[in-house]
C-alpha positions in Angstrom: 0.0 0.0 0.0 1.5 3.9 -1.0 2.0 5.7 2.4 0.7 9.1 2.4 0.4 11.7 4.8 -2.3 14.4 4.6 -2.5 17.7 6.8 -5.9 19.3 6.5 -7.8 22.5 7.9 -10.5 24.2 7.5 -12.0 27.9 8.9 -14.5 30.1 8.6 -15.2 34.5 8.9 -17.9 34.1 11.3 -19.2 31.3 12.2 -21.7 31.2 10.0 -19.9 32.5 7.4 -18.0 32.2 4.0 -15.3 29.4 4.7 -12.3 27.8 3.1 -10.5 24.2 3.4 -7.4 22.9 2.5 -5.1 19.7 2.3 -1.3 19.4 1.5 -1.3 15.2 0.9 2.6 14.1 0.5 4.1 10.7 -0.8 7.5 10.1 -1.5 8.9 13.4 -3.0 5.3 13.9 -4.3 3.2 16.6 -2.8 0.1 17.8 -3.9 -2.6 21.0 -2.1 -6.0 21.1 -2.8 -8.4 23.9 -1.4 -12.5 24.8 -1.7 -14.5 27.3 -0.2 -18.5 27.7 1.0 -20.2 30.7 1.1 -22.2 30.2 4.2 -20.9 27.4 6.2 -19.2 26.8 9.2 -15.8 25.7 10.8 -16.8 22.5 11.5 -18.3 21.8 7.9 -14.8 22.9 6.6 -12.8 21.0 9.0 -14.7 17.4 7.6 -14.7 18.8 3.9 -11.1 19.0 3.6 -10.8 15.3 5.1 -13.6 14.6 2.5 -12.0 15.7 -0.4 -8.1 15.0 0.7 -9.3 11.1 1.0 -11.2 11.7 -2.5 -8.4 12.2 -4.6 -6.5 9.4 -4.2 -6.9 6.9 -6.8 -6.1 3.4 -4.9 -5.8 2.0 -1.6 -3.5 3.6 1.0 -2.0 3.6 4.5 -2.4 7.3 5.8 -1.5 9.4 8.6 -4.1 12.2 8.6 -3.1 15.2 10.5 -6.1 17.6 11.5 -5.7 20.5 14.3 -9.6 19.6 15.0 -10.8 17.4 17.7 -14.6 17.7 16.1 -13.2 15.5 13.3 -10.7 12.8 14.8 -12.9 12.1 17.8 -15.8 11.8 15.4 -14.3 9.8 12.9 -12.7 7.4 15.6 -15.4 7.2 18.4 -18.7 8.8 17.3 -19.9 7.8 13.6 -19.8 3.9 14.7 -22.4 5.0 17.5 -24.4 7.2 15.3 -24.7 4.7 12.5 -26.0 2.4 15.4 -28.5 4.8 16.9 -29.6 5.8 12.5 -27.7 8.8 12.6 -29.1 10.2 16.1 -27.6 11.7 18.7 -27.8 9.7 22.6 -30.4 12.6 23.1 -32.1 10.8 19.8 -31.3 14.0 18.0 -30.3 14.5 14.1 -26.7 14.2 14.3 -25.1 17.5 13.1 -23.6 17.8 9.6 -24.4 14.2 9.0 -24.4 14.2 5.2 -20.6 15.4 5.6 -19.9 12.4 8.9 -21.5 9.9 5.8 -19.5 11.2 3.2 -15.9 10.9 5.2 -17.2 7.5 6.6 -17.7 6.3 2.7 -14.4 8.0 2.3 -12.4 6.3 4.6 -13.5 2.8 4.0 -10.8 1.5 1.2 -8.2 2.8 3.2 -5.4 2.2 6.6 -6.0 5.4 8.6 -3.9 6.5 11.5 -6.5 10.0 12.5 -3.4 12.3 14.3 -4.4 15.5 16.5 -2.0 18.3 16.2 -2.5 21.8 17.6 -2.9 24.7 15.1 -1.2 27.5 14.3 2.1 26.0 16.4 4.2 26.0 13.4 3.8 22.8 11.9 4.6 23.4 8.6 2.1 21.8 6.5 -0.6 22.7 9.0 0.1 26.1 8.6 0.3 25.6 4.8 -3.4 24.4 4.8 -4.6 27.5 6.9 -3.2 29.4 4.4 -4.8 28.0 1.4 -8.3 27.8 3.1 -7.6 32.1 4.2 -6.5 32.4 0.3 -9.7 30.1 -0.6 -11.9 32.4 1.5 -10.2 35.7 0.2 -11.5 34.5 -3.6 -14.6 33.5 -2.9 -15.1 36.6 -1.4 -13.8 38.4 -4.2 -16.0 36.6 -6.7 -13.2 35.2 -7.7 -14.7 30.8 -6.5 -17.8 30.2 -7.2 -20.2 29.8 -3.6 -19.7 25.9 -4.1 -16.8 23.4 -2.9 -14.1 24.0 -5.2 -10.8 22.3 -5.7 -7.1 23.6 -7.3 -3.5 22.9 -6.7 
């Protein structure tokens, strides 16, 4: 299996707000950043959406470490979509779980892969952490300039 490693973040200006993602993926001397942006979205929806589209993109099988500064993500991912898929997607207070279309599409996403889910704290220098807040600022910059269109948009 191809070992990659994949930093992602995701923010938002307000919360509501417009909001960018990002993820730098790297394997062997190969390394490739991807970014999107929302219009009116939140941190959290950007935080899953750059997993999303980070596990997306690759074309086969793989064993990753996934870096992600959010807690939201890796403790849902690890602990919380197995008990949600249990309970039908509700909550232990039987409530719609939140941003469940985005918990379903990382749980398809996921599936053909080895994942090793890694906290890290933001903004402490890490250097492709901080290279993903970067693109998702840059992503929300354009879309606010009319520059992305108000859907979930990817470039290098």
């Amino acid at each position: 299996m191809q070992k990659v490693t994949i930093h992602t973040d995701g923010g938002c200006l307000g919360n509501p707000g417009p909001g960018g993602w990002a993820a730098v993926l790297r394997w062997g001397e190969a390394v490739k950043e991807i970014s999107g942006s929302a219009e009116a979205t939140t941190n959290n929806r950007m935080e899953l959406q750059a997993a999303i589209e980070s596990l997306r993109l690759l074309k086969r099988p793989c064993e990753i470490e996934l870096f992600t500064d959010s807690t939201y993500v890796r403790q849902g991912i690890t602990e919380w979509v197995a008990k949600w898929k249990q309970r039908g997607w509700k909550t232990v207070g039987k409530q719609p779980v939140k941003n469940e279309d985005l918990w379903r599409a990382l749980d398809e996403a996921v599936r053909p892969h080895r994942l090793q889910w890694r906290w890290l704290k933001g903004h402490a220098g890490h250097r492709d952490n901080e290279r993903c807040d970067q693109l998702a600022g840059e992503a929300i910059a354009k879309l606010r300039k009319g520059l992305a269109s108000p859907k979930v948009n990817s470039g290098a």
